[in-house]
PDBQT receptor file of N, H, CA, C and O in Angstrom, charges set to zero:
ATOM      1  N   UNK A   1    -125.622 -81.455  27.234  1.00  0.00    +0.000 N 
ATOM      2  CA  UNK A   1    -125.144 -80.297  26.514  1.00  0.00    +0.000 C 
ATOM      3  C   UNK A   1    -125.803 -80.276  25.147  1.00  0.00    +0.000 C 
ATOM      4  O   UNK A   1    -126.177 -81.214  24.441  1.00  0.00    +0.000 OA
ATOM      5  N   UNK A   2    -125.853 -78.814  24.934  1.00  0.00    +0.000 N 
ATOM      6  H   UNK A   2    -125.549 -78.052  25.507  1.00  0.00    +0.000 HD
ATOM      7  CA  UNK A   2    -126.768 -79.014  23.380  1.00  0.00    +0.000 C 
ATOM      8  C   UNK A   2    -125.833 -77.947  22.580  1.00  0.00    +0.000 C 
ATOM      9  O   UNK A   2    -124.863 -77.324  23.011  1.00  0.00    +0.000 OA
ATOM     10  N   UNK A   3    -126.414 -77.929  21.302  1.00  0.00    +0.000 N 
ATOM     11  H   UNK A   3    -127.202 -78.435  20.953  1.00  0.00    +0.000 HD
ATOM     12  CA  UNK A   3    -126.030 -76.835  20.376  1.00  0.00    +0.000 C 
ATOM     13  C   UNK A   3    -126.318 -75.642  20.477  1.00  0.00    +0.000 C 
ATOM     14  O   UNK A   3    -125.874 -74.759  19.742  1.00  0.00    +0.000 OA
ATOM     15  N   UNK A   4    -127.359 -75.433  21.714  1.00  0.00    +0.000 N 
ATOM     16  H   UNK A   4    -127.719 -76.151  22.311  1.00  0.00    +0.000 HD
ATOM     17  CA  UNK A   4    -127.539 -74.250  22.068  1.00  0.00    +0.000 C 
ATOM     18  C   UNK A   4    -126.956 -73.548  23.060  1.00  0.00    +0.000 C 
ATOM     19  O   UNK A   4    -127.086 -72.325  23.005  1.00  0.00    +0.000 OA
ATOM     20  N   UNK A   5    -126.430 -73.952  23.830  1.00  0.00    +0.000 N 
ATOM     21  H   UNK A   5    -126.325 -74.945  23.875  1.00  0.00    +0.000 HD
ATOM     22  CA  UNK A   5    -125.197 -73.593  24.970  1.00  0.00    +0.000 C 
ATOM     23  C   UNK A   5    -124.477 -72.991  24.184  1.00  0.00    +0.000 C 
ATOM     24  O   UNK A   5    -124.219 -73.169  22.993  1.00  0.00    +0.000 OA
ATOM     25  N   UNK A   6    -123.932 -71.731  25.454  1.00  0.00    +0.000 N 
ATOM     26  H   UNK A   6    -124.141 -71.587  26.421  1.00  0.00    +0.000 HD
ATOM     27  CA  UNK A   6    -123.079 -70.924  24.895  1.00  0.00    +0.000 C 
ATOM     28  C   UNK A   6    -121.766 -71.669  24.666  1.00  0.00    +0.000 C 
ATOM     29  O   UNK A   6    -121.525 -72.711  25.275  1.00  0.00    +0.000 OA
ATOM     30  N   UNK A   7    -120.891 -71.116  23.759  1.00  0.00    +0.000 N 
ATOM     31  H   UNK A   7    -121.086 -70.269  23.264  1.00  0.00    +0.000 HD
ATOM     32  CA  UNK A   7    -119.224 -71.503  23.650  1.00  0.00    +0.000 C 
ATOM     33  C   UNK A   7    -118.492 -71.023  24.334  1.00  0.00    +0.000 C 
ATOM     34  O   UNK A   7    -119.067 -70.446  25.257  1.00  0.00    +0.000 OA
ATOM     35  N   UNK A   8    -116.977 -70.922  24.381  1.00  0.00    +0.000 N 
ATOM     36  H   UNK A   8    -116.510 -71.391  23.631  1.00  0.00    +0.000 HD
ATOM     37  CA  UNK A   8    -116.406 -70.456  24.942  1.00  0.00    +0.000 C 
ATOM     38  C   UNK A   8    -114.927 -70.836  24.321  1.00  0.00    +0.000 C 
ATOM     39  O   UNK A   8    -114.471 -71.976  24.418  1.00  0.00    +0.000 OA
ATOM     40  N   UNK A   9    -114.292 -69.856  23.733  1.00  0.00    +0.000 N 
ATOM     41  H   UNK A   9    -114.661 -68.930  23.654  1.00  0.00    +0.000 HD
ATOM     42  CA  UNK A   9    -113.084 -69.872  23.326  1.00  0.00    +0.000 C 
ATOM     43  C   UNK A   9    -111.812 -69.940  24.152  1.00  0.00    +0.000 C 
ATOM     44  O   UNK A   9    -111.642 -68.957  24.875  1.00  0.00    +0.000 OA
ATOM     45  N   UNK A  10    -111.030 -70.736  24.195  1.00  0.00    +0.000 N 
ATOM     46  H   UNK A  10    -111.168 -71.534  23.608  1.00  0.00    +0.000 HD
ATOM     47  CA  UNK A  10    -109.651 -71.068  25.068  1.00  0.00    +0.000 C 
ATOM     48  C   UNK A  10    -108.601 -71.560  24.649  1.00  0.00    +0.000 C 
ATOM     49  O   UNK A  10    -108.506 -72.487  23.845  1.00  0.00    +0.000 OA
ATOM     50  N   UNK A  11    -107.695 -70.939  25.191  1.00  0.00    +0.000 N 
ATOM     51  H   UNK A  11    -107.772 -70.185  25.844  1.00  0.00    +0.000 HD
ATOM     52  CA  UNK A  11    -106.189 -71.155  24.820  1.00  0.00    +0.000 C 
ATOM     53  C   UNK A  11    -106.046 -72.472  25.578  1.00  0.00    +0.000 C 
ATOM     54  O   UNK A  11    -106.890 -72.462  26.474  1.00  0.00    +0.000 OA
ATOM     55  N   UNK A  12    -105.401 -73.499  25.598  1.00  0.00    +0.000 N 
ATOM     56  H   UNK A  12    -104.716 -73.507  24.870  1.00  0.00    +0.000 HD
ATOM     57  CA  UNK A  12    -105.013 -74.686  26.146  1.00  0.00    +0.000 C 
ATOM     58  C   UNK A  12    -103.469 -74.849  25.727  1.00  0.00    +0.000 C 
ATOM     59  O   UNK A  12    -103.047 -74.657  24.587  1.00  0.00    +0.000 OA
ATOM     60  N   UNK A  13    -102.765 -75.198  26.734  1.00  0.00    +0.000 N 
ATOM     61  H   UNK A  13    -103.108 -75.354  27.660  1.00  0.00    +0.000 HD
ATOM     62  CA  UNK A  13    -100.953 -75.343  26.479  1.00  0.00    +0.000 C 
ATOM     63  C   UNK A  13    -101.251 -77.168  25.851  1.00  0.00    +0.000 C 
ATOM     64  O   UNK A  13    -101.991 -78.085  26.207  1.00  0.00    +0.000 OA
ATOM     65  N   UNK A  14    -100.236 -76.984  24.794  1.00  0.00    +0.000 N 
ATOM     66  H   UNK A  14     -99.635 -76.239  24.505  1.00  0.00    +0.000 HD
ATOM     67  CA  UNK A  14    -100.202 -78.075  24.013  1.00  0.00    +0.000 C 
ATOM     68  C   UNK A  14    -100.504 -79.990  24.605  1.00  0.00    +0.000 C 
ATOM     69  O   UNK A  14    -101.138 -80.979  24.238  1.00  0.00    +0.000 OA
ATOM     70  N   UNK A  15     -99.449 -79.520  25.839  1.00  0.00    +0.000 N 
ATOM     71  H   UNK A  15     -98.933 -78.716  26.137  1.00  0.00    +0.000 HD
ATOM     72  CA  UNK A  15     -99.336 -81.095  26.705  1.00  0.00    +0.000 C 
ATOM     73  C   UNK A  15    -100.381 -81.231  27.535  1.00  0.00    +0.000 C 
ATOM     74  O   UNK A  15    -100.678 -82.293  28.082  1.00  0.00    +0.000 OA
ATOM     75  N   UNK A  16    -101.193 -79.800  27.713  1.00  0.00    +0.000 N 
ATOM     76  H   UNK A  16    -100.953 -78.937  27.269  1.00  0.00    +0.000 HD
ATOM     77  CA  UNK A  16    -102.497 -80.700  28.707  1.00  0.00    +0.000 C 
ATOM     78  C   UNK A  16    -103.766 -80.839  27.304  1.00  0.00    +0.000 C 
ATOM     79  O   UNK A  16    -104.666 -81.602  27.655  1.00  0.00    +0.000 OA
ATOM     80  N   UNK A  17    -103.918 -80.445  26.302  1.00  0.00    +0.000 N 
ATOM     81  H   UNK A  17    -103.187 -79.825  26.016  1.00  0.00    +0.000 HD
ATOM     82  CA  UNK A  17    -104.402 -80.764  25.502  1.00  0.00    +0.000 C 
ATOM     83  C   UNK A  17    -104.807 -82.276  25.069  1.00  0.00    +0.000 C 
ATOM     84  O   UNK A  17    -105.841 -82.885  24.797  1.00  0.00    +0.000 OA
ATOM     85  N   UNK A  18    -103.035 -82.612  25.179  1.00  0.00    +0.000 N 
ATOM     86  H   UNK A  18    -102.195 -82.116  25.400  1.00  0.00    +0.000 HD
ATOM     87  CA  UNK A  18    -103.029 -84.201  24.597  1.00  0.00    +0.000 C 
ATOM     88  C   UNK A  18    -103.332 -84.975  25.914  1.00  0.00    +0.000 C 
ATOM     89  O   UNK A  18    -103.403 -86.197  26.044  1.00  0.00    +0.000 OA
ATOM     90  N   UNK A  19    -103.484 -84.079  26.799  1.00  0.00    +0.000 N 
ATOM     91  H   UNK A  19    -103.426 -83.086  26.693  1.00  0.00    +0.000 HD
ATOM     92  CA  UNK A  19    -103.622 -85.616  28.185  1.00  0.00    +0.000 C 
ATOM     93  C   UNK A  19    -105.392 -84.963  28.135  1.00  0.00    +0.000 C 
ATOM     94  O   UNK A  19    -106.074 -85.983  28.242  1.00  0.00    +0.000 OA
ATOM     95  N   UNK A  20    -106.001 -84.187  28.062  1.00  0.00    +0.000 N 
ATOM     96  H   UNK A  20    -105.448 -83.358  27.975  1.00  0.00    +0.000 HD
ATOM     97  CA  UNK A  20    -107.461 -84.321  27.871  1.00  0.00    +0.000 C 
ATOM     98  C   UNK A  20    -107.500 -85.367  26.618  1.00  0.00    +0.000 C 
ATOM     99  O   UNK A  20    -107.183 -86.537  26.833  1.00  0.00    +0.000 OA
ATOM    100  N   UNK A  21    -107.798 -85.045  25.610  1.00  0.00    +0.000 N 
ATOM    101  H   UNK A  21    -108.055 -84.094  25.436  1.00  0.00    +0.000 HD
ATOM    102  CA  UNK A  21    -107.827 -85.840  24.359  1.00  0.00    +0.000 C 
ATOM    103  C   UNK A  21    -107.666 -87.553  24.730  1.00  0.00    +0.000 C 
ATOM    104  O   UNK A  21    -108.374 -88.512  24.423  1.00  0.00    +0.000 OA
ATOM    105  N   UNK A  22    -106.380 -87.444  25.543  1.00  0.00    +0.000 N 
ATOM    106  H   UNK A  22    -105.805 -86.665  25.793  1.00  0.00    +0.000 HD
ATOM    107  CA  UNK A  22    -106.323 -89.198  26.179  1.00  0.00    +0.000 C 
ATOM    108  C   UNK A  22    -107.062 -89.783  26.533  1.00  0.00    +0.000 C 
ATOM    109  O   UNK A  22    -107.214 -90.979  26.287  1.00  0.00    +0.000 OA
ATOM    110  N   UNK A  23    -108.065 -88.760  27.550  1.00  0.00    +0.000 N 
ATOM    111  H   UNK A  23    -107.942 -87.788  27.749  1.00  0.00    +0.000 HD
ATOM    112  CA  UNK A  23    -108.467 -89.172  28.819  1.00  0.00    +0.000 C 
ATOM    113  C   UNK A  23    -109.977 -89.420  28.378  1.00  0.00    +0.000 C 
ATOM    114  O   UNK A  23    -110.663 -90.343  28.816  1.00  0.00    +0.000 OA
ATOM    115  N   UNK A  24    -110.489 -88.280  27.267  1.00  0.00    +0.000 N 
ATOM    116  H   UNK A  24    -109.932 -87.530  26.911  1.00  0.00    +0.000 HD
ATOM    117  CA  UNK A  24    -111.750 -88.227  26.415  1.00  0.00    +0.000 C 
ATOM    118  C   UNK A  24    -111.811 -89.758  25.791  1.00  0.00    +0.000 C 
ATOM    119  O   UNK A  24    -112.677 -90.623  25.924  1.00  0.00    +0.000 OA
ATOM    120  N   UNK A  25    -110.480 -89.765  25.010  1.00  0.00    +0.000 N 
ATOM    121  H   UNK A  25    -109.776 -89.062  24.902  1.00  0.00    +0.000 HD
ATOM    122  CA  UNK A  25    -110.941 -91.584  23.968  1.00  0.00    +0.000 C 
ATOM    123  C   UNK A  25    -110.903 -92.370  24.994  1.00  0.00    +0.000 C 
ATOM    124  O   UNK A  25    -111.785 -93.227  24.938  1.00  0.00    +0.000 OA
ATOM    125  N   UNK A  26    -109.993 -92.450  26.252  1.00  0.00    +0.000 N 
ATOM    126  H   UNK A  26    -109.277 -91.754  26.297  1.00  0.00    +0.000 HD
ATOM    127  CA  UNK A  26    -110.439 -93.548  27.078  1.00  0.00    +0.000 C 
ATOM    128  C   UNK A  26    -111.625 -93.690  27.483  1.00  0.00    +0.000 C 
ATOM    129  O   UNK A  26    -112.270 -94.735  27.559  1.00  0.00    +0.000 OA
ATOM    130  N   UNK A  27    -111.923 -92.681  27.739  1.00  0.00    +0.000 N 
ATOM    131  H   UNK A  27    -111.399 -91.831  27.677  1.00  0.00    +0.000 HD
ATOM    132  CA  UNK A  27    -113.606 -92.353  28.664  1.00  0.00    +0.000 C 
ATOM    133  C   UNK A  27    -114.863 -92.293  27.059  1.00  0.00    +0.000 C 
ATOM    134  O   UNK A  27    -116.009 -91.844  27.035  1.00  0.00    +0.000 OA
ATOM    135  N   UNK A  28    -114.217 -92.801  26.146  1.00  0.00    +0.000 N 
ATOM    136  H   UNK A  28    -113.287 -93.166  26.166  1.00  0.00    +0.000 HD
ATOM    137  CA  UNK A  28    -115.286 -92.742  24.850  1.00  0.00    +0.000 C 
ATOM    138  C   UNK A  28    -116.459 -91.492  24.770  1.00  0.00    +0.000 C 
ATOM    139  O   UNK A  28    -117.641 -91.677  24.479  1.00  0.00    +0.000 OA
ATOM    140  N   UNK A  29    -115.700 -89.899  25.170  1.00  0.00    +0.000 N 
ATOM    141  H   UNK A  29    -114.740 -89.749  25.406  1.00  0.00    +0.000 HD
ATOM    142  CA  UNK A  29    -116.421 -88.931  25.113  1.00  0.00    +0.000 C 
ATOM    143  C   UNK A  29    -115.496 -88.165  24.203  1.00  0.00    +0.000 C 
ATOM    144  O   UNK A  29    -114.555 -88.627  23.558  1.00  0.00    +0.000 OA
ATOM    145  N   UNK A  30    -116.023 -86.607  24.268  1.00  0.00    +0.000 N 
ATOM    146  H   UNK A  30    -116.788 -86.231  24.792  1.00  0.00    +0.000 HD
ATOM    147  CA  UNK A  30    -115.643 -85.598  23.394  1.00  0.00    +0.000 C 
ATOM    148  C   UNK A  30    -114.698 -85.298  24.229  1.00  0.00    +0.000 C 
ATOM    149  O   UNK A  30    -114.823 -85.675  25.394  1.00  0.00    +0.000 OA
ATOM    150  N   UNK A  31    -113.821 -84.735  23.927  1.00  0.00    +0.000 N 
ATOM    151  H   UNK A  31    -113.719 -84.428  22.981  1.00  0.00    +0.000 HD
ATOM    152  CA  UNK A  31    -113.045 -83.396  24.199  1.00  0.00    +0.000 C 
ATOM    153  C   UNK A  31    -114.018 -82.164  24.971  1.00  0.00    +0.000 C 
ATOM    154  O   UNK A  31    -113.691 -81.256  25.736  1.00  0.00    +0.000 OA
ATOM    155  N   UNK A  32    -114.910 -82.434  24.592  1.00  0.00    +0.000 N 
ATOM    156  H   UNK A  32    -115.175 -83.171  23.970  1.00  0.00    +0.000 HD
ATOM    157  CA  UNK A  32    -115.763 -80.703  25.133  1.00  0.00    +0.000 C 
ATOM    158  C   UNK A  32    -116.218 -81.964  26.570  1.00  0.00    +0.000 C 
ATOM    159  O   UNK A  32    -115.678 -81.921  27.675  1.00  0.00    +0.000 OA
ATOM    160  N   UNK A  33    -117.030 -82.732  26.270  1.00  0.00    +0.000 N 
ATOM    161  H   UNK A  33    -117.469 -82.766  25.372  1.00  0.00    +0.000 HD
ATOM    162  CA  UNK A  33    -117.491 -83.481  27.596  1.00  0.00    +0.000 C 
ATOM    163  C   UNK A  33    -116.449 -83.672  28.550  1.00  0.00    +0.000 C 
ATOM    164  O   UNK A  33    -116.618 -83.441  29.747  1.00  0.00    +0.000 OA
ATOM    165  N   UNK A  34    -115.178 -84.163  27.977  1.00  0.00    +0.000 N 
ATOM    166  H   UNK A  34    -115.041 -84.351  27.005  1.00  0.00    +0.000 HD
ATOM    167  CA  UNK A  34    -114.668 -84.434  29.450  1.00  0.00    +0.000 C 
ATOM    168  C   UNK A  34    -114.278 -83.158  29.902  1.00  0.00    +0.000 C 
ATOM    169  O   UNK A  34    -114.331 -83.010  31.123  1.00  0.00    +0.000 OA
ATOM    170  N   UNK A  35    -113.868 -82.119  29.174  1.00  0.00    +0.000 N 
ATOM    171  H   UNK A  35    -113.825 -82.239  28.182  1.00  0.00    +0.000 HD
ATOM    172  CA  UNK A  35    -113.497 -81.321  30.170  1.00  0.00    +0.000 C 
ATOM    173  C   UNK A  35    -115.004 -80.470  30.708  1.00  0.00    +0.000 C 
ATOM    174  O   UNK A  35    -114.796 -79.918  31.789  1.00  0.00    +0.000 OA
ATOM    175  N   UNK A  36    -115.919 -80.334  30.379  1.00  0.00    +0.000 N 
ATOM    176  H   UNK A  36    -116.088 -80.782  29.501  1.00  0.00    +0.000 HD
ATOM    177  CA  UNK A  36    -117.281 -80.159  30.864  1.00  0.00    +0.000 C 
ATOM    178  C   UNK A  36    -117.202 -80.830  32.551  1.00  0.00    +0.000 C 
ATOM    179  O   UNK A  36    -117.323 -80.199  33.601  1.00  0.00    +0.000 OA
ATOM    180  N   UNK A  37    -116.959 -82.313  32.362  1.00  0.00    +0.000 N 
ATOM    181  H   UNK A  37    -116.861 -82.826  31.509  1.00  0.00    +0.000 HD
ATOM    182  CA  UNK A  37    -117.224 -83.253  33.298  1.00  0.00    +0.000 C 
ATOM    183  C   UNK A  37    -116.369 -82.541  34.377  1.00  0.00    +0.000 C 
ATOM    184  O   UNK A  37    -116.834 -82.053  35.407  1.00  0.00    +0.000 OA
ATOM    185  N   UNK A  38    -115.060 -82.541  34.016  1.00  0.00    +0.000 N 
ATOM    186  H   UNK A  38    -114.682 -82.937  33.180  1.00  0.00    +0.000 HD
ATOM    187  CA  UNK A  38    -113.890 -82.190  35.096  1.00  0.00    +0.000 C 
ATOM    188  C   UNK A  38    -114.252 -80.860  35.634  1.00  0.00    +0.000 C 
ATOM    189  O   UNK A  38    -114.329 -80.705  36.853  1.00  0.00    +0.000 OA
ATOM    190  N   UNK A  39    -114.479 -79.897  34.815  1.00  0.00    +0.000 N 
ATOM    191  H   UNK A  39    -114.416 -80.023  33.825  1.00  0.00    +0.000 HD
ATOM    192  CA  UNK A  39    -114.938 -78.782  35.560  1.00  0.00    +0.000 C 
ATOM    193  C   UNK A  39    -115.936 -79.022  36.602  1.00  0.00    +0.000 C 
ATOM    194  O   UNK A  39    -115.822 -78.473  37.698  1.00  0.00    +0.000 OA
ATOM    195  N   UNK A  40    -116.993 -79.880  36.305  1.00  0.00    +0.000 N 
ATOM    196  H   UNK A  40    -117.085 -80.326  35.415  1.00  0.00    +0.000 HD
ATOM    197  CA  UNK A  40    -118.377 -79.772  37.262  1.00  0.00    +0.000 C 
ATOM    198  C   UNK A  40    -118.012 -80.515  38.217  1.00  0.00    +0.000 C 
ATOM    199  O   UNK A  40    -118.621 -80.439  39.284  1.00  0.00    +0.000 OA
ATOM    200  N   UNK A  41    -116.685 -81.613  38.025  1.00  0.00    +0.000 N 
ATOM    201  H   UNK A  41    -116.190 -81.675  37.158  1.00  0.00    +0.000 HD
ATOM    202  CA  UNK A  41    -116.569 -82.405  39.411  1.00  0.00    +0.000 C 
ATOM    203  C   UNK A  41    -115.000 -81.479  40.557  1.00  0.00    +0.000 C 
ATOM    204  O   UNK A  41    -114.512 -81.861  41.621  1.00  0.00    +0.000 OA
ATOM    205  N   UNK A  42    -114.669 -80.264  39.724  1.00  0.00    +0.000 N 
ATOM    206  H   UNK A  42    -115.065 -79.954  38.860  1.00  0.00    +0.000 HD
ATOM    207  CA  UNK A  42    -113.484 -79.264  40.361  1.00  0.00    +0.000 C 
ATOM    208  C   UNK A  42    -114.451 -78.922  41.018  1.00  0.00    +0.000 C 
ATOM    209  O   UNK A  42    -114.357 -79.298  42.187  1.00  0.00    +0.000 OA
ATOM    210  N   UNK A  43    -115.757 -78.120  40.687  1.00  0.00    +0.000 N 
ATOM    211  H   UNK A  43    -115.833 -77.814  39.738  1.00  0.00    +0.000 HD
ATOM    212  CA  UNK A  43    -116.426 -77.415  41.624  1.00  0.00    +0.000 C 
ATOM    213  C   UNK A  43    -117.453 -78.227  42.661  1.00  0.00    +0.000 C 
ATOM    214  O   UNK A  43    -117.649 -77.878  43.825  1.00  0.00    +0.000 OA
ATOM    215  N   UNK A  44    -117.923 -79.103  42.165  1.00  0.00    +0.000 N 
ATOM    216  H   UNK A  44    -117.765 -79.387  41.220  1.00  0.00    +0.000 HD
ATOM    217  CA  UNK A  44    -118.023 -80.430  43.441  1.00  0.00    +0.000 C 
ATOM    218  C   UNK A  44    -117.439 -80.321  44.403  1.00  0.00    +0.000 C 
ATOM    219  O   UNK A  44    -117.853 -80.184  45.555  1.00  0.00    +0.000 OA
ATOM    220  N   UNK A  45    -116.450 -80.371  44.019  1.00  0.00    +0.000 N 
ATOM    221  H   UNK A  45    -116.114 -80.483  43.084  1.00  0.00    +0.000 HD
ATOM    222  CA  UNK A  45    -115.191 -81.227  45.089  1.00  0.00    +0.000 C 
ATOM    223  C   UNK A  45    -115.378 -79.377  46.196  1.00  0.00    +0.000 C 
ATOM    224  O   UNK A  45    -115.656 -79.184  47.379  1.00  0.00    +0.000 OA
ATOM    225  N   UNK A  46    -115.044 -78.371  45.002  1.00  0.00    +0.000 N 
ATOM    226  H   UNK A  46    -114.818 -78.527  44.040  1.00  0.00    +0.000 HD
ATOM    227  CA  UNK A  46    -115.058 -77.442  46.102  1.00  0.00    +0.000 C 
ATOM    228  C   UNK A  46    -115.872 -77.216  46.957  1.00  0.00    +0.000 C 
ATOM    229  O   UNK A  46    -115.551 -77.135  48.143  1.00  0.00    +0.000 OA
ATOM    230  N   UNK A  47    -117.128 -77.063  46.515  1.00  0.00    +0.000 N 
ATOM    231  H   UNK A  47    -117.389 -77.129  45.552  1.00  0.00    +0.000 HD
ATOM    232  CA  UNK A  47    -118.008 -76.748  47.220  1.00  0.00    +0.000 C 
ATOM    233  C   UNK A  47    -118.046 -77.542  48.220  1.00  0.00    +0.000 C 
ATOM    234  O   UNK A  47    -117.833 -77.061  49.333  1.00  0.00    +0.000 OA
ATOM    235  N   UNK A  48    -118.277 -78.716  48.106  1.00  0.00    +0.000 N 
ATOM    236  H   UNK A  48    -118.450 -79.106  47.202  1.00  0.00    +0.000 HD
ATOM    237  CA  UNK A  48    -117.754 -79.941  49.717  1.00  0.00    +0.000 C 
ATOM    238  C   UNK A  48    -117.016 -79.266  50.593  1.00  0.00    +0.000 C 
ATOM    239  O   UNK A  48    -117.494 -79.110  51.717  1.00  0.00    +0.000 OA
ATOM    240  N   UNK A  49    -116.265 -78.951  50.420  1.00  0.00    +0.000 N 
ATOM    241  H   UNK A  49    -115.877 -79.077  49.506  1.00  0.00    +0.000 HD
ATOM    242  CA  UNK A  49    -114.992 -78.093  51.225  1.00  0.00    +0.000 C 
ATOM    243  C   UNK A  49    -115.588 -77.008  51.830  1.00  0.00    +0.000 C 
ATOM    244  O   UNK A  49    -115.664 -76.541  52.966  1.00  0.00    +0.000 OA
ATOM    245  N   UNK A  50    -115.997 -76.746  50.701  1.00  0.00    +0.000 N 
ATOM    246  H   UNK A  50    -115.935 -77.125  49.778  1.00  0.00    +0.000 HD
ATOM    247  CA  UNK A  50    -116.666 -75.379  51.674  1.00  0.00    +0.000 C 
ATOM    248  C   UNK A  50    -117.715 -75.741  52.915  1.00  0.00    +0.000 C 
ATOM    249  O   UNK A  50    -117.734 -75.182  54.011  1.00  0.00    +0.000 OA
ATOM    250  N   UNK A  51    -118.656 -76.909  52.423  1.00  0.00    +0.000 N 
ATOM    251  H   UNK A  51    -118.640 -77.363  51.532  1.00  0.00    +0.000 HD
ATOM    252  CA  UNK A  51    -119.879 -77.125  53.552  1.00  0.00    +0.000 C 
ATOM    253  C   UNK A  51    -119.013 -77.812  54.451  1.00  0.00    +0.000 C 
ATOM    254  O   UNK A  51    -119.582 -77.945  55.534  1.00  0.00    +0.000 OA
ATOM    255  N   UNK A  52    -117.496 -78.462  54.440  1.00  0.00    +0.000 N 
ATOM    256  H   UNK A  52    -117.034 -78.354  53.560  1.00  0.00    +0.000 HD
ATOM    257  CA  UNK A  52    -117.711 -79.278  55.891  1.00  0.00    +0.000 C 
ATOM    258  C   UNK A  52    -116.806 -78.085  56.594  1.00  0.00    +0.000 C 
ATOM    259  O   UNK A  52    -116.223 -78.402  57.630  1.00  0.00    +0.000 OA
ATOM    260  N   UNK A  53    -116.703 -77.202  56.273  1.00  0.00    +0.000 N 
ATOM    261  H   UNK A  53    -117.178 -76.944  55.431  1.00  0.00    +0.000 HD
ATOM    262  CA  UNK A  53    -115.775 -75.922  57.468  1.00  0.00    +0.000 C 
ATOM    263  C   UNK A  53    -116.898 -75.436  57.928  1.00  0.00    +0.000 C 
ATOM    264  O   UNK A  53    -116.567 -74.706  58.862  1.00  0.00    +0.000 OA
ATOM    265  N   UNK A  54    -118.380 -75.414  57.778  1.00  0.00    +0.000 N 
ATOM    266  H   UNK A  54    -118.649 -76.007  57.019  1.00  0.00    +0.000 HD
ATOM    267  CA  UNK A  54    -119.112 -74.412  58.005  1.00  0.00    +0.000 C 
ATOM    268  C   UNK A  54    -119.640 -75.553  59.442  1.00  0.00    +0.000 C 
ATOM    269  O   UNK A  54    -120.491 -75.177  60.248  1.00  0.00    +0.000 OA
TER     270      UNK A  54
């Protein structure tokens, strides 16, 4: 990820905030990386799903 990637502004409910934030210092990343990470491994996971029905 760079400084040139677009942003993206979001509302986040307070308590999943603090369990990202947790999960970031455990994992010794940002806040923007882990949830970066989690997104790209939600759509992983989907897409799998999708190729083994086909």
């Amino acid at each position: 990820m760079s400084r040139t990637d677009p942003q993206l502004r979001l509302r986040v409910p307070l308590p999943l905030r603090a369990e990202i934030e947790r999960a970031a210092r455990a994992a010794r990343r940002s806040m923007n990386a882990e949830i970066v990470i989690r997104l790209e491994a939600s759509f992983a996971n989907e897409n799998s799903r999708k190729e083994e029905t086909l």
